[in-house]
N, C-alpha and C positions, 0 to 999 in steps of 0.2 A: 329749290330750297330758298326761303325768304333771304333779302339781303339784311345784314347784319350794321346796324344804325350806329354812327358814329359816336354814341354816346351809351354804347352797350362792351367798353375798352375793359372797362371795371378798373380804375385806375387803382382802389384801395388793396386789391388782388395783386398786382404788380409789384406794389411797394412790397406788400407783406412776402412778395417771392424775393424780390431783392435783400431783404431785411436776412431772411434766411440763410441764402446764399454769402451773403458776406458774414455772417456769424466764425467765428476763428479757432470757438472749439466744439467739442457735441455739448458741454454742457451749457454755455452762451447759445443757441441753439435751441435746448430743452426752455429756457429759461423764456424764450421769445415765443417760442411754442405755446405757453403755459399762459402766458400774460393774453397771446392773442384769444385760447379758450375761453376764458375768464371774461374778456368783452365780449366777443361772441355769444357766451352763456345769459350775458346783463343783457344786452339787445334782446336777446330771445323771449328773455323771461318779463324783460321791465316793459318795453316799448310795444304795445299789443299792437300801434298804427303802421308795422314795419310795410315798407311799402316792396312791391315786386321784384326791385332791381337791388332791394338789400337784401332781401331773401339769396337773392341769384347770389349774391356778394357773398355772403357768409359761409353759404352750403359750398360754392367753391372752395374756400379756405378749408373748410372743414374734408373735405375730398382732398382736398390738398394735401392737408395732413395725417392722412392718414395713409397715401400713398407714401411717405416719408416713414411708414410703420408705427404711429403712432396710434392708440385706439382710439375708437370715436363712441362715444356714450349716450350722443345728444344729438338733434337737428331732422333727428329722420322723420318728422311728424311734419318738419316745415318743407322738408325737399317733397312730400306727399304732397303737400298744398301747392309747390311749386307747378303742379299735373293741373292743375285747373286753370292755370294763364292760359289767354290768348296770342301770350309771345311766345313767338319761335325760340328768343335764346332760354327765355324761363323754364320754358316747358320743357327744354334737351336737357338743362342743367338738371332739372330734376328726375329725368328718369335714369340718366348717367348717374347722379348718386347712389338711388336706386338699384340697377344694374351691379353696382362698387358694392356696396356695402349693406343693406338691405338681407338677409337670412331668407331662404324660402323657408322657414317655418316661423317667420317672425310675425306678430300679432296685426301688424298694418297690411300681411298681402289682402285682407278684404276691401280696405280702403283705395289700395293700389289697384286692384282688380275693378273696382267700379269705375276709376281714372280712366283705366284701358279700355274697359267696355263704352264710355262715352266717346273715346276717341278714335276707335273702331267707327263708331256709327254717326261718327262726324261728316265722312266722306271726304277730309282735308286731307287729301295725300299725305302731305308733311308730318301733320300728326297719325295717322296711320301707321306710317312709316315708322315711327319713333316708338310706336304703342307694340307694332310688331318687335323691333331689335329690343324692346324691353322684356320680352316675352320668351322670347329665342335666348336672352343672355339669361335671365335665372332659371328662366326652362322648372320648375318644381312641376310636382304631383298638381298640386292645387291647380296652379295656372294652365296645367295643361286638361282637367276635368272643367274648369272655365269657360276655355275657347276652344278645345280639339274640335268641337262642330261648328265656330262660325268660322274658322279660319280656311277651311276646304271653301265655306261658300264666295269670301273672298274673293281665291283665287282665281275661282271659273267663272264668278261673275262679270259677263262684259261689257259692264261701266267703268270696273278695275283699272284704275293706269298700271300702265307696265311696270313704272318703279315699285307702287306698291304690291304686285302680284310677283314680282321677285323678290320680296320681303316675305311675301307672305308663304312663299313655297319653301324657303331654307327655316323661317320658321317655325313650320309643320316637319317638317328636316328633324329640325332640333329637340321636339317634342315625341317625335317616333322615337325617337330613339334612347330619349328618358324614361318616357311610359310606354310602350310602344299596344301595352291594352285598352288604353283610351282613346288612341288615334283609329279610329273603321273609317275608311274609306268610303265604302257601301257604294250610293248611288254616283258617289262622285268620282270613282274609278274612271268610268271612259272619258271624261272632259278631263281628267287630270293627263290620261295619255296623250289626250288629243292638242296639250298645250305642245308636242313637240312638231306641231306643225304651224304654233304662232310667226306671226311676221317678225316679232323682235327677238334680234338672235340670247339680248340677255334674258327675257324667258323663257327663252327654249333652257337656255345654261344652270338656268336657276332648276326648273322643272324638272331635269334631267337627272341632278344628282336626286331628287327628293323620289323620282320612277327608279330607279335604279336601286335605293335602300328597299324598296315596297317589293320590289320584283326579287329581292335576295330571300323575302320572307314569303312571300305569297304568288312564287309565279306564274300559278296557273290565273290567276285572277288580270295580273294586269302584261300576259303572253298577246293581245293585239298590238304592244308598241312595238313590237319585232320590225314588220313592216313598215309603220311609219317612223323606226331608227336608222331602216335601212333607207329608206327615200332621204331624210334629211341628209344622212353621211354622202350620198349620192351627188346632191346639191352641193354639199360644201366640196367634196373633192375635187367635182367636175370644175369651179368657178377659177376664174382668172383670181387673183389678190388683190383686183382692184373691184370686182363685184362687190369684194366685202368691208370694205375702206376700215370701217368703224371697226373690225373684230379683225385684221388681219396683222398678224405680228411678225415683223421683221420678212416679207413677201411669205407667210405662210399663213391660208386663211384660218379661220377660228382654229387654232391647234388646242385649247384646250375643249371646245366644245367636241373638234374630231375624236378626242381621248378618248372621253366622257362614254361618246355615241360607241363607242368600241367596247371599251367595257360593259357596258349595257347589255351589248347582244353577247358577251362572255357567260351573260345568267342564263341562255339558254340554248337549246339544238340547233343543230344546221335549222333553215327555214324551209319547211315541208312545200311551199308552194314555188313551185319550181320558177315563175318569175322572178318574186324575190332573193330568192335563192341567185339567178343569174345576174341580179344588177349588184348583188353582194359580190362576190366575186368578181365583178367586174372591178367595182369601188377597189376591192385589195391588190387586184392587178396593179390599176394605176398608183396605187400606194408606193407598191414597190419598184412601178416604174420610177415614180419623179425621183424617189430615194438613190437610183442610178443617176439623176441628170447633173449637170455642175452647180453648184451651188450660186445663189441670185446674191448673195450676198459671204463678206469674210467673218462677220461679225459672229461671235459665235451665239446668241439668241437665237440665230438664224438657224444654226445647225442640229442645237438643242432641239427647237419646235419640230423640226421635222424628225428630228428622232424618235423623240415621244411619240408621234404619232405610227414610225415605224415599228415601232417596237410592241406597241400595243395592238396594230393589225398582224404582227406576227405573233404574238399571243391568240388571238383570236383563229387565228390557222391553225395554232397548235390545239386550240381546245377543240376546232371542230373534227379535225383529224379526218378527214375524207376528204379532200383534194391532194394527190399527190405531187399535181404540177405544181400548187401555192407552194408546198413542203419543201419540194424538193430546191425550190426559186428564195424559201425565207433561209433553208440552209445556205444557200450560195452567200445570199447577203450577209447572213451574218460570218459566214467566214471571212468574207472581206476586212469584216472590225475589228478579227483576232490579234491583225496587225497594225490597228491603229493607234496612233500618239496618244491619243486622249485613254486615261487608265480605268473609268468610269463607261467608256463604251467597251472595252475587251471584257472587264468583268460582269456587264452585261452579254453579250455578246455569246460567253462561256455557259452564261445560266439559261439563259434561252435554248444552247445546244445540248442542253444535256435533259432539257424535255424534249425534245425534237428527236434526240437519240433513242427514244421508247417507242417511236413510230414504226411499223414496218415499212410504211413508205419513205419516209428520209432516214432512216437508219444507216445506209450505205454510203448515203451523200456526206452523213458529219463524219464517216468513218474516214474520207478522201482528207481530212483536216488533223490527223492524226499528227504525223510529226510537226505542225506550228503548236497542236497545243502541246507534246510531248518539251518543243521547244520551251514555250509560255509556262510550265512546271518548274524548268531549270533557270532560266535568267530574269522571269518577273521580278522588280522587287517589293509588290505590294503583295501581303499576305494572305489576304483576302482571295484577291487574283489568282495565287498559286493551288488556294484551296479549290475555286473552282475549277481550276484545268485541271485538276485532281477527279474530281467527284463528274468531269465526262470523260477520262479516260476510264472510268469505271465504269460510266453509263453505255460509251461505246464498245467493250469488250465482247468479242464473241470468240469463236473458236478459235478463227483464222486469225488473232491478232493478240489471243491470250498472253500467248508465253510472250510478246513482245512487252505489252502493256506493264505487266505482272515484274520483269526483267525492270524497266524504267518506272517504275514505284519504289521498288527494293533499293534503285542504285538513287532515288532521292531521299528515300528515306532515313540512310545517313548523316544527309542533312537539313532534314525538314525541321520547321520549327516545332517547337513542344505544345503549340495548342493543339496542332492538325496529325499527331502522330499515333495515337489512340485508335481514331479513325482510318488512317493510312493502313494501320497496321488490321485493322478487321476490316478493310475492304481489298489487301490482299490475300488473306487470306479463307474469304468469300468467292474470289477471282480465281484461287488454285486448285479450291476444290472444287466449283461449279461447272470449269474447262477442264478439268485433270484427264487426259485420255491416259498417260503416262501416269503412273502413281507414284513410281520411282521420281519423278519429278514435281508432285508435290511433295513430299515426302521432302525434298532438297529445298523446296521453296519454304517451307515450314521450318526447317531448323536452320536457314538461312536468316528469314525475320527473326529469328528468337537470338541468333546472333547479336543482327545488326540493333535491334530496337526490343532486346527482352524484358526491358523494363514497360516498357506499353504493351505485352502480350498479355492480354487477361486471360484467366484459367480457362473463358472457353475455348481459345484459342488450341491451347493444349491440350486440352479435353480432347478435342473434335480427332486428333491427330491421331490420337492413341485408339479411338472408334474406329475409326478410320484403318488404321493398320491390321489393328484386330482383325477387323471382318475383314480383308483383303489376304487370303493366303500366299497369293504370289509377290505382297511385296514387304511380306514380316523378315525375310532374311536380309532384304537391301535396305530397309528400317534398322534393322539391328547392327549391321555393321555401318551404318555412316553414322547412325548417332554414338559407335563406338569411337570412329575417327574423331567424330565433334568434341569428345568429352579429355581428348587428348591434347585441345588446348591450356596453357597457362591461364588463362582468365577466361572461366567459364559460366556465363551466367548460369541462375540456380534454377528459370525454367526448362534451361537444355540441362540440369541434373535430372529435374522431375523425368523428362521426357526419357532420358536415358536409363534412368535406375526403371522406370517403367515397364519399358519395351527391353532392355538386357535381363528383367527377370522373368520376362514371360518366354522371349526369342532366343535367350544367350547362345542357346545350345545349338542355333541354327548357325554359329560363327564358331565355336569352339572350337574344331576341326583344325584352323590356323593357328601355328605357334603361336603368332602376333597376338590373336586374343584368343589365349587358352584364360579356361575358368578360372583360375588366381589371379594371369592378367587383369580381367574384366572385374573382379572383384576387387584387387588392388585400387583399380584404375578410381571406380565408384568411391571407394572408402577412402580417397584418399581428398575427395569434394565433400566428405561427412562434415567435418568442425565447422566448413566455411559457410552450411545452411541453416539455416531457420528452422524452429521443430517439426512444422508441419510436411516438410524435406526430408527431415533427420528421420519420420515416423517411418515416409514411402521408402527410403534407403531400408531400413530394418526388415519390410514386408520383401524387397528386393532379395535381401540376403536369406532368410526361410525358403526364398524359392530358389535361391541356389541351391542351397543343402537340398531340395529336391531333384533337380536337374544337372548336379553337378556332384556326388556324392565326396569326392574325393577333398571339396572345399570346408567338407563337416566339422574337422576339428579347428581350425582359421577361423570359424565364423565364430564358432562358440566359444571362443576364445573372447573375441570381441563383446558378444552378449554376455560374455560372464563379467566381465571388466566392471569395476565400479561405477564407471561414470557413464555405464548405460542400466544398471540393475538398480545402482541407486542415484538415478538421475533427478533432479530437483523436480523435473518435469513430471508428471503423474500418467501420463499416455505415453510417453517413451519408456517409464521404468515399468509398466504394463505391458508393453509390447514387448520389451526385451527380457522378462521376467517369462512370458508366456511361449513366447517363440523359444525361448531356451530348454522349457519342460519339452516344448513339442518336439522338437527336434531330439531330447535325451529319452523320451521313454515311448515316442512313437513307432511303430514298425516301418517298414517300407513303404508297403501298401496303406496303410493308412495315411499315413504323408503325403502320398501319391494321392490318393485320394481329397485329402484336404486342402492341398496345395494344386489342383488340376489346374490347366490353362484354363483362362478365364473363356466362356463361353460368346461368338457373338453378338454384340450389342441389337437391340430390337431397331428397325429403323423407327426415327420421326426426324421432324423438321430442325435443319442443327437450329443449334442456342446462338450462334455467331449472327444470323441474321437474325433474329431475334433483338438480341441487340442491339446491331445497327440501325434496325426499325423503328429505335426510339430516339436515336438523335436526327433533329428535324434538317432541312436543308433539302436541296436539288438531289444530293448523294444519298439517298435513306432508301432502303428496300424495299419494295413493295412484295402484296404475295403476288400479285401476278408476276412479278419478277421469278419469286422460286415459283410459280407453277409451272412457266417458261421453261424455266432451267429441267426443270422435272420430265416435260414433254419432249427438250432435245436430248433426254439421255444424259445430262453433263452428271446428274448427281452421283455422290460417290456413293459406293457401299457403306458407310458408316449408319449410326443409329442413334437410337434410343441416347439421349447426352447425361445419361446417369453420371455422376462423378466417377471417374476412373482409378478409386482410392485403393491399391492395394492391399492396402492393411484389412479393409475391409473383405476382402475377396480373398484374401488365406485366412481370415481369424473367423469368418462366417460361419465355418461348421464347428470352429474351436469355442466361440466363449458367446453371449446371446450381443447383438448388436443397441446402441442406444437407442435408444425410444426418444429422442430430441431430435431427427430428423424432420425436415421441413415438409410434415405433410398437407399444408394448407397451399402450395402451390404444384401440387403434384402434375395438375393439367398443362400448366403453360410448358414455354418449351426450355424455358431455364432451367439450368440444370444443379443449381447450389442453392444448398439448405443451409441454414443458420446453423455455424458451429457450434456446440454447445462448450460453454464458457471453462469447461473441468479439460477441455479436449483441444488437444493439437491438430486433432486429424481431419480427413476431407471425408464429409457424408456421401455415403452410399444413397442413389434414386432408390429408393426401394420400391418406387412404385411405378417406373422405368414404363411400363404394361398395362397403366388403370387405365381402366376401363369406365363410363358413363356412373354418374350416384347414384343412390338406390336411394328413393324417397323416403325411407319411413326405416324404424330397425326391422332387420328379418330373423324373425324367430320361427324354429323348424317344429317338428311335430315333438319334438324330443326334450324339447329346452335346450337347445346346445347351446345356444349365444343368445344372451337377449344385452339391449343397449344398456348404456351407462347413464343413459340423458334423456330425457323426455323431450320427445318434440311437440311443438305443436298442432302439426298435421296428426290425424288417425292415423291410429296402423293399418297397415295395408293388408287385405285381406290374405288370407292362408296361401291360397297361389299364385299370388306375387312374391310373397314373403319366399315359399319356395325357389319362384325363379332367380331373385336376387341369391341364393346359395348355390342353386344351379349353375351360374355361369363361372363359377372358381373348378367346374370340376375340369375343364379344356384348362387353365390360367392358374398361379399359386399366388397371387398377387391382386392386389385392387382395392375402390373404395366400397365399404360393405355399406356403410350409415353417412349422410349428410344433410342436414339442417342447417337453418342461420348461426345456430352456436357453436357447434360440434363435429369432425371430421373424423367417424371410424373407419380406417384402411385395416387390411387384414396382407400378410404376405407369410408363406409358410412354404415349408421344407419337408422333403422326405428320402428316406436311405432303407430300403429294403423295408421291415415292419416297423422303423423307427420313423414317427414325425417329428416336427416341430414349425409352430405357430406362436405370430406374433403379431399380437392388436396393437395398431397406432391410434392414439387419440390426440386430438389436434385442435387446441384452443380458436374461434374463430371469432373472437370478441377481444375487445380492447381491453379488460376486465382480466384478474387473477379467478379461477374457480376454488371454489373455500368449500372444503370440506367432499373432495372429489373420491369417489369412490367404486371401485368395478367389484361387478360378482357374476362367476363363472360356473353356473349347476349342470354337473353330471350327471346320468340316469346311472343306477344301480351297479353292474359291474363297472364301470368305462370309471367311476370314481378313484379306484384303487390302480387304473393304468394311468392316470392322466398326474405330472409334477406341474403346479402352479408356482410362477414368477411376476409376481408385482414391482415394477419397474416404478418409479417416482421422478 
């Protein structure tokens, strides 16, 4: 870079900073500001002879003040001009304004753009150099449809000096990545790889990051620098600190080039060719050696560089996943930093172990580090930290260590902080039922959380429990009496009501037996948690109670006693004075058998994937579920018998054959594996999955030979011929449930019931547009007799 002439000081530049600076309030300040524009603007416009060095003078100010926030209106025609000096300070001043202040959509980038393109084709470094970082810092569309082709030739041209072909590679850098459709590579692919075998290590540095963005987007194209990243990494690792004088920092040679070259080879496969392949491995070996030796120096820069570089060759193990002696040797290391002073290498350290925990080859090894992170959970006090030794005791949970893990969650989770207990709370109870060989002991682990943390127990949580018990016959009676004992607390939260009014009106009668909970105990017990719940609680109590009078007959006139009471018949609520208005006829003028009938134990649940990991799977981090995690779980047998995560609403499962269900049910998410539909706004209650069972869409509506069902909506698509239209009716005749019609607007499900020669059938339609439908309308044609058997119900 040119030396800078004793008479290039700008002395009037100086004053005017000092002028500023001693100003004593903003408005003395503004005032100075305003007076210096004002000469500035007279020079500009009066004196046409200005000469170079007031050009440079002015435009500084003017940069000046505008970094101080003030706006700038004027100048930029003259800092343009300033691009055609043959001085080094004029021509910086001027592309730095430029670069400041300058708009990529402003009227002068053509002006700018011919500047750049002369001084590209100057061959003066300096200017080069200057025409590139002006190109890299506005980075626009324009400028990159300009030069994205001479800037490739630039770089691999070798007349190039090295300065300016590290200019020139960061910015083609900065242009892929603004336009990244006008940057083609094309013929200049291989010399661009091939700069990582230049003799100067800052173009390798420079080159590397701009190979590295290309190969994220197109790696089959530029997969020969495999090889020559692995020879370079080779070279650097092998060399003394003193081979590399210039690039070696704190006795460790280029650490940031060794990063670099590491992530690189992140972008792709082990390397097929089995040399490369061995001097890779070699390279890692020694990685992990030196990171064992004592350290060359105390400083900690010293210690940083080499970590980084460990850390990222331990990344690179982990991504290729096929050596298990690298795996097993990055697990050792990094357990070593579990106990380290510095808080910044354990929380590294954690996160690294809990992908290493997903190997089957080091899986064992992080399992040996068990009680330091169990420790690092309890006495860290950074929170961050404690989350990660959270999210790999999760990671390393298997059978043999469940119930320990599962045990030391629960007993932090008392007093974990409140960002990480949401999560805590659905990765234990992910871990209880995935291990559960014992069910009686998830079952205890479950209403144990909802003890300790029931305010972070989301409904899937208790959802899944209740699935879960259902379908498990052997352990509905040890279900029904602890959450009897649970519910016999003084303060009980209202998810261990749900849980217990649940499972005591489905099981009670599997405890009854015992004075302790005879059928008024247990109903006592419930109704005596009614006042202190929420309505949607208050609903599931009420459905609890009908199914006593089922199973408990002798509690009949107690209950109705209750239901008849003012403040449940004529409750301000509209779904409770429903419930208790309905359940009161049922119980007064229903037989035995029909009671029995309409209150049966609920049947159980269809399996699918629970809703608990499903959720998890959407908050990001080390700790988030993968499906190979549940396919894992699947293959060892862990999963439980639970199912289908329909809402477990009781109300809906006594009142289902008594009154017709609402049609506001969330059937636009019937596939995924969530289980909660949108309340509808009139309603306390929890929806019923009703489609618990769907099965795949049916393209097009399906209409029969008969006219039985034709759609409400028009789709796009043709209809589908005759026997398709059949087969989509065909497969309800195995199934009562599923989607009949779906389109981009429209979602008709169909789910129906039958009782000896009685049916009933219920069309869901399901808005699938962000849009109200105006003026919606169904019609239902029956052939000839079937008219006079068929009662239509239009739902709104």
């Amino acid at each position: 870079m040119p030396a800078v002439s004793k008479g290039d000081g700008m002395r009037g530049l100086a004053v005017f900073i000092s002028d500023i600076r001693n100003c004593k309030s903003k408005e003395a300040e503004i005032k100075r500001i305003n007076k210096e524009l004002a000469n500035i603007r007279s020079k500009f416009k009066g004196d046409k002879a200005l000469d170079g060095y007031s050009k440079k003078k002015y435009v500084c100010k003017l940069l000046f003040i505008f970094l101080l926030g003030h706006d700038i209106d004027f100048g930029h025609m003259e800092a343009v001009n300033l691009l055609s000096s043959n001085k080094y300070t004029e021509k910086q001043i001027g592309y730095l304004f430029i670069s400041v202040l300058v708009n990529s959509n402003s009227e002068l980038i053509r002006l700018i753009n011919n500047a750049i393109k002369n001084d590209l084709s100057s061959r003066n470094p300096t200017f080069m150099c200057l025409a590139l970082h002006c190109i890299a810092n506005v980075g626009s569309r324009e400028m990159a449809e300009a030069f994205a082709s001479e800037i490739p030739r630039i770089l691999v041209a070798g007349d190039t000096m090295d300065s300016v072909k590290q200019s020139a590679a960061l910015c083609l850098l900065r242009l892929y990545k603004t336009s990244p459709d006008l940057v083609l590579m094309g013929e200049w692919t291989s010399r661009v790889v091939h700069l990582l075998n230049d003799q100067h290590m800052g173009v390798v540095t420079a080159a590397i990051s701009l190979i590295t963005c290309l190969s994220q987007k197109n790696p089959d194209e530029f997969k020969t620098c495999v090889s020559l990243a692995v020879s370079r990494l080779s070279r650097i690792v092998s060399s003394a600190s003193t081979d590399l004088q210039d690039y070696t920092y704190y006795f460790v040679p280029a650490p940031w080039l060794s990063c670099k070259l590491l992530r690189l080879l992140q972008c792709y496969p082990p390397p097929e060719d089995g040399a490369v392949k061995g001097r890779l491995v070699e390279c890692l070996e020694t990685i992990l050696n030196k990171a064992q030796e004592p350290p060359k120096s105390k400083k900690v820069q010293h210690s940083n560089a080499k970590n980084a570089i460990l850390f990222e060759a331990i990344s690179l193990i982990i991504h290729y996943d096929s050596e298990p002696n690298l795996l097993v040797r990055a697990c050792n290391q990094l357990g070593q930093f579990l106990q380290h002073r510095e808080t910044n290498l354990r929380y590294l350290a954690l996160e690294s172990m809990c992908t290493l925990a997903s190997s089957e080859f080091s899986h064992e090894a992080v399992k040996t580090h068990i009680e330091t992170v169990i420790n690092a959970l309890k006495t860290e006090r950074d929170v961050s930290v404690r989350q990660r030794a959270a999210d790999l005791l999760y990671a390393m949970c298997d059978r043999s260590n469940a119930k320990q893990i599962v045990a030391e969650m629960l007993s932090y989770l008392e007093t974990a902080d409140y960002s990480i207990r949401e999560e805590m709370v659905l990765k234990v109870a992910i871990l209880a039922e995935k291990y559960a060989v014992d069910y009686s002991w998830y079952v205890d682990t479950i209403l144990n959380l909802i003890r300790i943390a029931g305010d972070y127990v989301s409904e899937e949580v208790w959802y899944r429990v209740i699935q879960i018990v259902i379908n498990r016959d052997d352990v509905q009676g040890y279900a029904a009496k602890t959450v009897f004992e649970a519910l016999q607390a003084p303060a009980c939260h209202e998810n261990m009501v749900k849980v217990g009014g649940y499972i005591l009106g489905e099981f009670g009668n599997l405890i009854a037996g015992d004075p302790r909970s005879s059928p008024l105990v247990q109903f006592n017990l419930l109704h005596s948690k009614f006042h202190l719940c929420s309505v949607p609680t208050r609903a599931l109590l009420l459905s609890a109670y009908i199914k006593f009078i089922n199973l408990f007959p002798e509690t009949k006139v107690t209950i109705q006693e209750v239901l008849r009471c003012d403040s449940q018949i004529r409750n301000s609520d509209v779904e409770l004075q429903q419930r208790a208005v309905e359940y009161l006829k049922l119980s007064s003028i229903a037989s035995t058998d029909v009671l029995a009938t309409v209150l049966e134990e609920m049947p159980p649940f269809p399996e699918r994937e629970s809703s608990i990991l499903a959720k998890l799977k959407k908050k990001k981090g080390p700790g988030a579920v993968s499906v190979t995690d549940l396919e894992d779980s699947k293959r060892e047998g862990g999963e439980v018998n639970g199912g289908s995560d329909r809402t477990p609403d009781m109300a809906a499962m006594a009142a289902s054959n008594a009154s017709t269900p609402s049609p506001s049910a969330d059937l636009l998410g019937i596939r995924s594996a969530a289980p909660i539909g949108a309340a509808p706004a009139s309603s306390g209650s929890l929806l019923v999955d009703v489609f618990s069972e769907a099965g795949p869409a049916a393209p097009a509506s399906a209409v029969n030979d008969d006219g039985f069902l034709s759609s409400a909506s028009q789709s796009e698509d043709p209809a589908p011929p005759l026997s398709e239209a059949d087969e989509l009716l065909n497969k309800f005749v195995c199934k009562n449930n599923g989607v009949l019609f779906e389109n981009q607007l429209l979602q008709i499900g169909i789910k129906s019931e039958y009782r000896q020669n009685l049916g009933r059938m219920y069309l869901f339609y399901g808005n699938k547009t962000s849009v109200q439908f105006a003026s919606f309308t169904t019609t239902v044609t029956c052939p000839g007799e079937l008219q006079s058997h068929i009662f239509y119900v239009g739902t709104a």
